[in-house]
Every structure is written in C-alpha cells, then in structure tokens.
Residue frames as qw, qx, qy, qz and C-alpha x, y, z in Angstrom:
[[0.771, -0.416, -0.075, -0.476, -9.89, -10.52, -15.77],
 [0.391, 0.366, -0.843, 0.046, -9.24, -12.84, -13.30],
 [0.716, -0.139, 0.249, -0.637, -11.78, -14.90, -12.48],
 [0.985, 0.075, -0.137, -0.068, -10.90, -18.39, -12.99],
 [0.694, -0.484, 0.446, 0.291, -7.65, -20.89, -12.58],
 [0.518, -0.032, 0.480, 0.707, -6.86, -20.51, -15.83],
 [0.213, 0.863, 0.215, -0.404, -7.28, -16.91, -17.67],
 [0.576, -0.024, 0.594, 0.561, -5.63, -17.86, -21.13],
 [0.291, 0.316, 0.583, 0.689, -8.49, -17.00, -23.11],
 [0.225, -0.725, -0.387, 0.524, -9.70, -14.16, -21.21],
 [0.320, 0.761, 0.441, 0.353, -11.02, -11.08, -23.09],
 [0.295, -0.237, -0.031, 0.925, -8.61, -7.86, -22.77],
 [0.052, 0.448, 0.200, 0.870, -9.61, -4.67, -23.57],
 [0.425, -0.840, -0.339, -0.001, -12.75, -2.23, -21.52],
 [0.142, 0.676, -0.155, 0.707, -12.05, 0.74, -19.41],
 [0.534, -0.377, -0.505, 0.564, -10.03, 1.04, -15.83],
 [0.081, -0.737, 0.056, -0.668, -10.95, 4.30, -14.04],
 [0.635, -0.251, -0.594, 0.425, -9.41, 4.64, -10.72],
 [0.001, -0.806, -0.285, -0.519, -10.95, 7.42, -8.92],
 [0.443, -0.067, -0.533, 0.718, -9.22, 9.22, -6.11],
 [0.244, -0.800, 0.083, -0.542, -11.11, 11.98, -3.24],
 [0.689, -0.467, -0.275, 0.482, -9.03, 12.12, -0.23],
 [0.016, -0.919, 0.066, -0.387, -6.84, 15.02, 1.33],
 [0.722, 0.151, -0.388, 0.552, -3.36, 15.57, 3.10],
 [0.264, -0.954, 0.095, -0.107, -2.69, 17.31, 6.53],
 [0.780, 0.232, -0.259, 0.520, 1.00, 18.02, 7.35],
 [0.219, -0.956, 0.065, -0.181, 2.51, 19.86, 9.94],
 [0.653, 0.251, -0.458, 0.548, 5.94, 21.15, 11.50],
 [0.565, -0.657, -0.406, 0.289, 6.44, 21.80, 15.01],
 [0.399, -0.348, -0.188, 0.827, 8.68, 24.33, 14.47],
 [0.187, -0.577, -0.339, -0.719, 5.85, 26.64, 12.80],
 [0.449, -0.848, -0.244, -0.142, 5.03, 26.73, 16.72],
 [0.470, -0.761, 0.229, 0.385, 8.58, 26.73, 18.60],
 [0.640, 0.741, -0.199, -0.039, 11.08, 27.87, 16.01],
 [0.487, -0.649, 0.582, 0.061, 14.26, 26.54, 15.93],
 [0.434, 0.646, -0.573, -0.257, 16.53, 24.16, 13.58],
 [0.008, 0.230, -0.937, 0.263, 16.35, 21.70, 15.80],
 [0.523, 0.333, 0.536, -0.573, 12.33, 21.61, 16.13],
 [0.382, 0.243, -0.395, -0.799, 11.48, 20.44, 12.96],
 [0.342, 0.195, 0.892, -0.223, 9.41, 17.30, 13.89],
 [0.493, 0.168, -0.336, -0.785, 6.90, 16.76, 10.96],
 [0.346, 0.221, 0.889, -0.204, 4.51, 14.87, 10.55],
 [0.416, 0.227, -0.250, -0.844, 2.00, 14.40, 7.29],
 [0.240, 0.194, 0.918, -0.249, -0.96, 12.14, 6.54],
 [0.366, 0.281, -0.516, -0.722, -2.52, 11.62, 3.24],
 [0.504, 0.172, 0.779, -0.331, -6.20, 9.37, 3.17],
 [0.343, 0.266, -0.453, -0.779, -7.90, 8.77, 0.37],
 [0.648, 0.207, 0.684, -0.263, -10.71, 6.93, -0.65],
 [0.243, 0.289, -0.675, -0.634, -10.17, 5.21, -4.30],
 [0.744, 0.220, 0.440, -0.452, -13.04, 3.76, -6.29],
 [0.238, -0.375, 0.792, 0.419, -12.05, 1.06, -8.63],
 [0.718, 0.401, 0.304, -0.481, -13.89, 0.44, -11.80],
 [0.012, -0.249, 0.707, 0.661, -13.13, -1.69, -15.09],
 [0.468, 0.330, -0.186, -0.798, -15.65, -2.18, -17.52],
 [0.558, 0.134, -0.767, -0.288, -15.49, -5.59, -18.62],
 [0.141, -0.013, -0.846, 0.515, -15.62, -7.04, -14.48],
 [0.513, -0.490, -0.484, -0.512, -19.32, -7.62, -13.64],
 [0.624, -0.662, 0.129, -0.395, -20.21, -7.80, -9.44],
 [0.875, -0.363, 0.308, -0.083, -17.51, -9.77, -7.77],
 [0.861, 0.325, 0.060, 0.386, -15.27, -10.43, -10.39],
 [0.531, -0.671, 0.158, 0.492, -11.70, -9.91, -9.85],
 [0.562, 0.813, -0.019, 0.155, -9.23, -8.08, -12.44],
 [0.596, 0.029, -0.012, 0.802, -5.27, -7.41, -13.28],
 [0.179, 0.974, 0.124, 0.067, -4.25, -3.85, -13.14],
 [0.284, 0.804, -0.497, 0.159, -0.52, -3.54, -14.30],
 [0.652, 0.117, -0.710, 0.240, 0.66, -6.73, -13.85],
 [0.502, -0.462, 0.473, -0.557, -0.57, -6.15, -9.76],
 [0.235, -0.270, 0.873, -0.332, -1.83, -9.12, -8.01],
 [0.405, -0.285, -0.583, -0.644, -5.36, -9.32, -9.47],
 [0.215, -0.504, -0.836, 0.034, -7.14, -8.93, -7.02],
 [0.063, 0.052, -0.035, -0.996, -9.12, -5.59, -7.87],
 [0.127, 0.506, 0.849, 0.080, -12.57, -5.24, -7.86],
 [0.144, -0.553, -0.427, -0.701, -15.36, -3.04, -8.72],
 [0.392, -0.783, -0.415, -0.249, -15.73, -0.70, -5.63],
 [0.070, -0.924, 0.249, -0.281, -14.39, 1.68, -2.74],
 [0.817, -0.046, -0.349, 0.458, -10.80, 0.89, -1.52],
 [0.349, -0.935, 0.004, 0.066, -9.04, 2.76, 1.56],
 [0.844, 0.180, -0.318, 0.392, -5.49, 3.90, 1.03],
 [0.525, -0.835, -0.164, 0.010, -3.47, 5.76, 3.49],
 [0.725, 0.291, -0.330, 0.530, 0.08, 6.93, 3.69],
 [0.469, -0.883, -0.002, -0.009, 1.74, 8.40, 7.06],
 [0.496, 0.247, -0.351, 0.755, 5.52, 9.77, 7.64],
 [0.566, -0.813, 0.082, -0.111, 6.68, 10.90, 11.14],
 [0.617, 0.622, -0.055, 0.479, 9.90, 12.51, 11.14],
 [0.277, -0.857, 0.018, 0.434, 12.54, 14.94, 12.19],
 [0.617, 0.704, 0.082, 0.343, 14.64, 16.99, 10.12],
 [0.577, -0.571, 0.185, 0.554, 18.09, 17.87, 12.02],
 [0.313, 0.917, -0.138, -0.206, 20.39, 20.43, 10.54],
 [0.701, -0.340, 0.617, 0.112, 22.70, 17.75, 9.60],
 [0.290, 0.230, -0.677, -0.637, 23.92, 15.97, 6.46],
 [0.149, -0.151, -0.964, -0.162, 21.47, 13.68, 7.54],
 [0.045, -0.043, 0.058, -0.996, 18.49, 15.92, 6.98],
 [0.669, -0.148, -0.209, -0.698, 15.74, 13.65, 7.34],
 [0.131, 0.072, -0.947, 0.285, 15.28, 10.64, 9.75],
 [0.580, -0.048, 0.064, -0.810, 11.61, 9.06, 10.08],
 [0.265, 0.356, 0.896, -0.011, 9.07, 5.92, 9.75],
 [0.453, 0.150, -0.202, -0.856, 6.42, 6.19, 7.13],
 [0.399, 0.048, 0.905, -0.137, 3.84, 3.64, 6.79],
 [0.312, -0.074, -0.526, -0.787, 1.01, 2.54, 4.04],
 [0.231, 0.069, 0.889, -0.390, -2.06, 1.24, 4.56],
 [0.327, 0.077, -0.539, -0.772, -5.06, -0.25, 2.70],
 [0.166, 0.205, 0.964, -0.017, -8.31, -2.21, 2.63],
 [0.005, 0.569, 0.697, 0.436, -12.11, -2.39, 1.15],
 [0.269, -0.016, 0.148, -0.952, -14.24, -0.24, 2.05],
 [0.619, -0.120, -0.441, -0.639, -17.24, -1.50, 0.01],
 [0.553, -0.216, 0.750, -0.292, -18.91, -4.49, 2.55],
 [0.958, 0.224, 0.109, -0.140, -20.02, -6.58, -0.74],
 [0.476, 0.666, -0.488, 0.303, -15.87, -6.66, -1.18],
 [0.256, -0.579, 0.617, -0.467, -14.74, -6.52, 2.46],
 [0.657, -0.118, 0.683, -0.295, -17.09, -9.60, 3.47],
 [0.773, 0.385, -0.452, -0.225, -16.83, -11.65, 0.11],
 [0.878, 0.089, -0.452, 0.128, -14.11, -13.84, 1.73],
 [0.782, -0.568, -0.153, -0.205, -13.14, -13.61, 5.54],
 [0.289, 0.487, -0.770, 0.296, -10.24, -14.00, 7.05],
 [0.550, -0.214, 0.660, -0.465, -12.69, -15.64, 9.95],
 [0.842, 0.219, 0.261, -0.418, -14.55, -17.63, 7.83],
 [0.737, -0.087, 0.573, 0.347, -11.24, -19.13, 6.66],
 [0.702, 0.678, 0.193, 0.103, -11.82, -17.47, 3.11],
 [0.684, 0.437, 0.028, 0.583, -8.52, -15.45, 1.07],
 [0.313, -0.648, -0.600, 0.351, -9.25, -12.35, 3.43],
 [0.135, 0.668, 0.384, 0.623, -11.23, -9.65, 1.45],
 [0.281, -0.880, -0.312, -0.224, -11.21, -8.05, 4.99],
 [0.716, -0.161, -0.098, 0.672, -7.53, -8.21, 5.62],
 [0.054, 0.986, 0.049, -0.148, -5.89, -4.75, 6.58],
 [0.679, 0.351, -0.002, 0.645, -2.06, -4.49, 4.33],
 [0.412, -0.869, 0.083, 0.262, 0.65, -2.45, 6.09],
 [0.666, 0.520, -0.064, 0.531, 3.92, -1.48, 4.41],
 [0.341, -0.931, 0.117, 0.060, 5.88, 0.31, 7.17],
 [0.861, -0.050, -0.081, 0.500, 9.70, 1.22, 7.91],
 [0.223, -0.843, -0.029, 0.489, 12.24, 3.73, 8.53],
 [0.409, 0.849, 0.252, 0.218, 13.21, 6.56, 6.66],
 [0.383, -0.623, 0.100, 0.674, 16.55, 8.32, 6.25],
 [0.528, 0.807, 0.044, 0.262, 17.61, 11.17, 3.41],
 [0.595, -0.515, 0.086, 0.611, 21.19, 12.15, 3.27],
 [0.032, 0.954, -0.189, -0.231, 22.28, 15.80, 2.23],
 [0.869, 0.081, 0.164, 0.460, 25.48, 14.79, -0.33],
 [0.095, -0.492, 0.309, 0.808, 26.24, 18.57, -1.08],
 [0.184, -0.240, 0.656, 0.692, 25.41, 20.29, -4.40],
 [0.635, 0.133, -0.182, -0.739, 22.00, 19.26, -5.04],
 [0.648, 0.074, -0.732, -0.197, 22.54, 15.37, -4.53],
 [0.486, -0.385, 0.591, -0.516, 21.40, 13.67, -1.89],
 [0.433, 0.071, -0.880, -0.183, 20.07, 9.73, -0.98],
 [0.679, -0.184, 0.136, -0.697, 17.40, 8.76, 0.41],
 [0.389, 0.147, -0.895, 0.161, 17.32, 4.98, 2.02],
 [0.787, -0.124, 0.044, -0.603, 13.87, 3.41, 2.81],
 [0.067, 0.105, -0.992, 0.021, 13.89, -0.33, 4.52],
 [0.630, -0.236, -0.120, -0.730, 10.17, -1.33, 4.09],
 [0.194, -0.023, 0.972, -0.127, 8.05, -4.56, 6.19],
 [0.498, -0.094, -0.278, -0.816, 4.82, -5.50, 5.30],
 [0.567, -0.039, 0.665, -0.483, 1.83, -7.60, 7.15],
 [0.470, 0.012, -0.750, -0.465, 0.37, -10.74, 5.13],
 [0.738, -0.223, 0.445, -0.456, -1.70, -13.84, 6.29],
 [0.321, -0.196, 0.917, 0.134, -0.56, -17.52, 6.40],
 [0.781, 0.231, -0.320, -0.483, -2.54, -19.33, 3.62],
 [0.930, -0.018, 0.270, -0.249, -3.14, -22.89, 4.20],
 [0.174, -0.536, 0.680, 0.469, -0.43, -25.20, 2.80],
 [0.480, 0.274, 0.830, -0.074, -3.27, -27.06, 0.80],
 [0.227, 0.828, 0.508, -0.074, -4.18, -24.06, -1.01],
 [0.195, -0.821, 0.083, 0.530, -1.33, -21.94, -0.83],
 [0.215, -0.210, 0.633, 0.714, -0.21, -22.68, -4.65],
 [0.381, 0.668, 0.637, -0.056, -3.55, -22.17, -6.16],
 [0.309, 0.317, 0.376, 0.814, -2.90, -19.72, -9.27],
 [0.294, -0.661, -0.439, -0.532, -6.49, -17.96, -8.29],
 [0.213, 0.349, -0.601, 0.687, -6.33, -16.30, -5.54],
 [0.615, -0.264, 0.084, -0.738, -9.87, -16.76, -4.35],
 [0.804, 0.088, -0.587, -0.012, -9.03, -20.67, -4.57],
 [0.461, 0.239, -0.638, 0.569, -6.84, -19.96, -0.89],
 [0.605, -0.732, -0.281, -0.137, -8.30, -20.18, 2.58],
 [0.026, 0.705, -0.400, 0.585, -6.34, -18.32, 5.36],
 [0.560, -0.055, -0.728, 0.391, -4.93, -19.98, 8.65],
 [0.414, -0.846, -0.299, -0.153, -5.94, -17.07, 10.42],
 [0.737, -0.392, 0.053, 0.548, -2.45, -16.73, 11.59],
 [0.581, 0.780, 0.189, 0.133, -0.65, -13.54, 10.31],
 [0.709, -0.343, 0.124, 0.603, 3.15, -12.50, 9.95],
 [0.019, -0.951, 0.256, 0.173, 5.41, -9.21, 9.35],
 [0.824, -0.051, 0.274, 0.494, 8.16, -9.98, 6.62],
 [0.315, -0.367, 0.321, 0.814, 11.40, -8.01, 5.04],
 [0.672, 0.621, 0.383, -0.127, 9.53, -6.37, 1.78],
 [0.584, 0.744, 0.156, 0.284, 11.90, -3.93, 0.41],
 [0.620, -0.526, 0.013, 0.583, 15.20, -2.19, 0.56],
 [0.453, 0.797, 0.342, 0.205, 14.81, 1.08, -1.45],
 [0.305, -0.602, -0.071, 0.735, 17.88, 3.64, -2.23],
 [0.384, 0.752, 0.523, 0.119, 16.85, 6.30, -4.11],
 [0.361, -0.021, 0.160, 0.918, 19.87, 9.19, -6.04],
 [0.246, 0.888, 0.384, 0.060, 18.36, 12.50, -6.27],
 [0.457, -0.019, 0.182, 0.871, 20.01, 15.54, -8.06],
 [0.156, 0.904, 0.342, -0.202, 18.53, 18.91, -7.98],
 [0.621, 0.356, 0.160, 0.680, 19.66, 21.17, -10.70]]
C-alpha cells in the first residue's frame, strides 16, 4: 500500500490482477507501392488496462514492482506508437516511437487536478524518441533508442514529500532526457 507518509508497517500480501483488452493496427506502405525503398510502417497498439489489488479499498494508492506507487483500483489508458522506415541498408530501421498513458476511470482522473493545484491524477505521461536498429551481419544487430518524457513541476514546498499525494503541481510542465537504451540482439 501506499497510503500514508510513512508505510513501514503496512500489510503485504492480497491479489494484483492487471487486466489488459486493447488491439494493434500496423501497416506497410509498401503492401500498396512495392518496392525496398517503400517500406514506411507504421503500428499502434491501445489498450485499456484495469488495475486491481485486493487489499486497496476506493482511492487508495499501491506499489506494483517497486513502480512509483501510484496505482489504483480502476481503468488506465496505455498506448504505444512507432513510425518508421525500413531502408535496405545496414541501417534497417530508422523511426520515433512514443508511449502514452493516463486514467481513464473519472473517480481516479479527478481525485487530484493538475488545475486544482493537486499531484495531477489527470496528467497525460509521454515517453517519446527516436529509433534506430542496425543490421551487424550474421544474425546480430543493435538497436539504439534515446527516450524524453513529459512531467509536471511540483511545488518546491512539497516537492520532497515521500507520499505522493502530499505534492501540489505548479501547473507548469517540462520535457526531460529519460533514457538512453542500446539493446544486442543475436538471432540464431
């Protein structure tokens, strides 16, 4: 759980079920003009995930794998998008992919505002950047992902508050470096 500033003696155990229905369209341009040079893809995967743990009663917030805690009991939107080309190169993929998330539910969404100053339960999280895979020969290749992601200033009164529900938002929001991912793959 994490419902308080201090969740020492907080009761573990109960059942997380994280339920997923969504669906993925994907297409390549050169399924209309062929060519090696036309491959322009382009895929987009929604989903709507319903978050449940047993022990968390209306409103109460929860850990799931050392995350952020700030899960709750009800529907969450996630979203991933890549937009691409795929040259016949060693560099055989070159794109932007983005994530994206927020509530659904509106007793979640409007718990805490980003107008009303609150932690902002209605905030929309982005994770975007470009996307390259490189062809090494053999079956190996690399794959080099620079991510950003969107946040919101938090007060500087508030901004060290263990709880996150404890923080009120400036309203102000900013686009920082998140991640530099390279990733070895080896087909056998």
């Amino acid at each position: 759980m994490n419902n308080a500033d201090d969740i020492t003696d907080t009761e573990k155990g109960g059942w997380a079920g994280l339920y997923f229905l969504g669906g993925t369209f994907q297409f390549d341009f050169a399924a209309i003009v062929p060519g090696e040079w036309n491959h322009f893809v382009i895929s987009a995967t929604g989903k709507a995930r319903y978050l449940n743990y047993t022990k968390a009663g209306a409103g109460e917030s929860w850990y799931w794998r050392a995350d952020e805690g700030q899960n709750f009991n009800g529907w969450q939107y996630k979203g991933d998008y890549v937009l691409g080309w795929q040259p016949p190169w060693k560099v055989n993929f070159i794109g932007f992919i983005a994530e994206h998330g927020f509530w659904i539910s509106p007793e979640i969404r409007d718990k805490s505002t980003i107008e009303s100053g609150g932690w902002g339960s209605d905030f929309h999280h982005w994770r975007f950047g470009p996307l390259m895979n490189i062809d090494l020969n053999n079956g190996h290749g690399l794959t080099i992902l620079l991510q950003f992601r969107n946040g919101l200033y938090i007060t500087e009164e508030t901004a060290y508050a263990r709880w996150f529900q404890r923080w009120e938002a400036e309203g102000g929001k900013y686009i920082k470096l998140d991640r530099l991912a390279l990733a070895y793959s080896w087909k056998f």
